[in-house]
N, C-alpha and C positions, 0 to 999 in steps of 0.2 A: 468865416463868421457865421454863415448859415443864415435862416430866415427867420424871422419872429415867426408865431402861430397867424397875425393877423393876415402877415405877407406873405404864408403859404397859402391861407385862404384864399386869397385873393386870387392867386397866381392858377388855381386847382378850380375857383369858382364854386367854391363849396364854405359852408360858416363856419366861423372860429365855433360853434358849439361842436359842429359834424367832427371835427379835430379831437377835441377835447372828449368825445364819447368814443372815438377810436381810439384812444389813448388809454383811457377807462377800462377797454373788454381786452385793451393787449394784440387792438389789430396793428394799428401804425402808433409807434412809440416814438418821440422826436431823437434821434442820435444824441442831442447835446441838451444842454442847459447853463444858460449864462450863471452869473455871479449871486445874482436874484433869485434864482430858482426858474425863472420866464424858458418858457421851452424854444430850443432852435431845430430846426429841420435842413437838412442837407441836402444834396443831390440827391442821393442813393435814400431817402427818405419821401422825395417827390418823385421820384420812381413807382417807388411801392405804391405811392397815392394815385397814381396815375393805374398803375394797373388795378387796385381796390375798386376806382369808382368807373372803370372799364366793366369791372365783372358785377358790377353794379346794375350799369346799365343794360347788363344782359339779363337783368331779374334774380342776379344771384343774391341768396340771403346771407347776411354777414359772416354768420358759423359756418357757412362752407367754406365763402371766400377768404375765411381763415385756414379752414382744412389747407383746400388747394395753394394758398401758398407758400402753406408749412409742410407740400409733401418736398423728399429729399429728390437732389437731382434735376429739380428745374429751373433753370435760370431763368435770366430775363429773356431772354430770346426765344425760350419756351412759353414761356406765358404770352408771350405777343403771339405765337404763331398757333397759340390756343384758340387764342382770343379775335387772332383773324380767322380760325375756323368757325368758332361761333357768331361770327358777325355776317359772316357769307352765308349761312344758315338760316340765320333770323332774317339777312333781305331775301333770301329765298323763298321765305314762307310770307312775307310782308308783299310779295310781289305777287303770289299765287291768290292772296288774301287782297289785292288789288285786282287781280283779273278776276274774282270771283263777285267783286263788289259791279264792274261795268260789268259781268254777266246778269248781275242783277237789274241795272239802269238798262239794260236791252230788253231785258223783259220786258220792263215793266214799260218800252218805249213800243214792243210790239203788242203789247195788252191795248194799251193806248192809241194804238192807230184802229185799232175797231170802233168804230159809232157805237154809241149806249144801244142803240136798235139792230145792230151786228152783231154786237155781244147775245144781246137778248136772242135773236134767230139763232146763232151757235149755238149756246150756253144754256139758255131757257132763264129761267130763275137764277140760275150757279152764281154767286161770288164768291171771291177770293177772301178770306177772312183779314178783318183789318191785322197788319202788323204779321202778316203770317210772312212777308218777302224778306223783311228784315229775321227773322226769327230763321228763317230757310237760307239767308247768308251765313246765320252764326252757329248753326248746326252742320249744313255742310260747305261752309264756302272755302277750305280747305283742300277738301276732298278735289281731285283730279276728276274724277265723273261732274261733279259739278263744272265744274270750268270749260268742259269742254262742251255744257249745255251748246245746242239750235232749238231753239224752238220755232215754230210753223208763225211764217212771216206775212201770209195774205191770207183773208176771211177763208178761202176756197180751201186753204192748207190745212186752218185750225177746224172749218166745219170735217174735212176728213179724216183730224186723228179725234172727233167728236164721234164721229159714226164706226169707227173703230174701236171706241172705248165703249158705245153703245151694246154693240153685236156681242163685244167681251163680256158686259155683265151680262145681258141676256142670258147666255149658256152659264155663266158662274151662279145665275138666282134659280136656272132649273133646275142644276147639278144639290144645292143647298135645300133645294123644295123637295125633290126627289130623296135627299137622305143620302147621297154618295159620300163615301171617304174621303177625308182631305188627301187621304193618302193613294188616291184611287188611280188609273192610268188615267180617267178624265181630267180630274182635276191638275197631274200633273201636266197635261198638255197645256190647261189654261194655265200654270206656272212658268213656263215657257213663253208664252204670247205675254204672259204682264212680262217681264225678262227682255222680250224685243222689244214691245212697247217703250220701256224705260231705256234700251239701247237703241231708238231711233231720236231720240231727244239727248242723250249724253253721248254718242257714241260709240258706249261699251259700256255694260253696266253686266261685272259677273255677279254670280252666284252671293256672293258676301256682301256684296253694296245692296242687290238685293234683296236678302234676308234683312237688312240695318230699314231699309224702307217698310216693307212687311211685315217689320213687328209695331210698327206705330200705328199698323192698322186698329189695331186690336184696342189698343188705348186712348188715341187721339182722334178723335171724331172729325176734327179738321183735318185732319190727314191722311183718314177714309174718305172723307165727303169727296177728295180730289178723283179717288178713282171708283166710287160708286156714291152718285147723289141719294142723300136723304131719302127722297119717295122712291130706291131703287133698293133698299137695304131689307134686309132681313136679319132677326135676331142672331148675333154671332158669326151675322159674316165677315167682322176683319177678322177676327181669331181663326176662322175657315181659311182664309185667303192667306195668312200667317203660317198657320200647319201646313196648306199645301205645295207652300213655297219652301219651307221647312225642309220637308219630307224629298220634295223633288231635288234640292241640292244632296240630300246624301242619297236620294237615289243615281242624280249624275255623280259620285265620288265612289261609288261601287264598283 
């Protein structure tokens, strides 16, 4: 006898309208129809709907999920085992996207263990700009370099990657005072130290992660200010800092 449309709904968890518009574009058609004209739906019809609102919840949009399951040659045992590749996929990246989110609750738990007046002796002036941690999960909390953030866990740790980002601009504001090339053997060296710099906090940070960081210099002022404060800048030096980070990947790719 099959299902009414109400009883397939129910059964699918989805509304007699969601039915009724699948029916509409010619995704899922009911097999039958009683005496009335009232649609019935079958087994091999709650299949389909099963896989439909499977590929649904993978973010597929309907016109594909029509493509895909109008290509020839795939049964049902195909489409499951589709469908269990994209679901292992997506918790894969829900889970990276999980360790990237407690990468960011550690920061923000070892920023926090500083006193306002430990910050201030590291730090001087420096804040973090509101909403920048959230904004730095959702740009790279993806990324594997992220994820595998350490950052410096006691006052003694952070004041010595403080005094090491010191000594770095130091020579990067004489190098830019003096008029040298981005593309100079100087600057390429200070290309190299931001490089380690950034792979003693991620791990490994090559050549391409680091150009993705590098060029935000140039544009985002928050995201200068992290590796050269305000009263340390000089006109055009993320663009400086950007070319010779630039320049020094295709010089290591030579």
């Amino acid at each position: 006898m099959g299902y009414r449309v109400g009883e397939a709904a129910a059964l699918a968890g989805v509304t007699v309208r969601t039915l009724h518009h699948y029916d509409e574009i010619g995704l899922l058609s009911p097999s039958g129809r009683t005496a009335s004209g009232y649609r019935r739906y079958d087994e091999a019809d709650l299949d389909r709907l099963q896989r439909i609102l499977l590929y649904r919840e993978l973010g597929f949009p309907l016109e594909t999920i029509a493509s895909v399951l109008a290509e020839p040659g795939t049964d049902a045992d195909g489409h499951l085992k589709r469908q269990r590749e994209l679901l292992v996929a997506q918790a894969d990246r829900i889970e990276r996207m999980v360790a990237a989110v407690d990468r960011l609750l550690e920061a923000r738990a070892m920023g926090n263990a500083l006193t306002p007046e430990e910050k201030f002796e590291v730090f001087g002036g420096f804040q973090v700009p509101d909403g920048y941690s959230e904004e730095a999960v959702r740009r790279w909390g993806s990324c594997p370099e992220w994820q595998q953030t350490q950052l410096p866990e006691t006052k003694e740790e952070w004041a010595e990657a403080e005094r090491q980002r010191k000594d770095w601009v130091r020579r990067l504001v004489a190098l830019v005072d003096d008029g040298a090339p981005a593309d100079s053997p100087a600057a390429a060296q200070l290309a190299e130290e931001h490089r380690a710099m950034l792979s003693a906090t991620m791990g490994e940070c090559g050549y391409a992660m680091q150009q993705k960081i590098a060029d935000l210099y140039a544009d985002e002022p928050a995201q200068l200010a992290f590796l050269v404060r305000e009263d340390e800048q000089r006109p055009g030096i993320g663009a400086y800092v950007r070319d010779a980070v630039r320049a020094n990947a295709v010089r290591q790719r030579a």
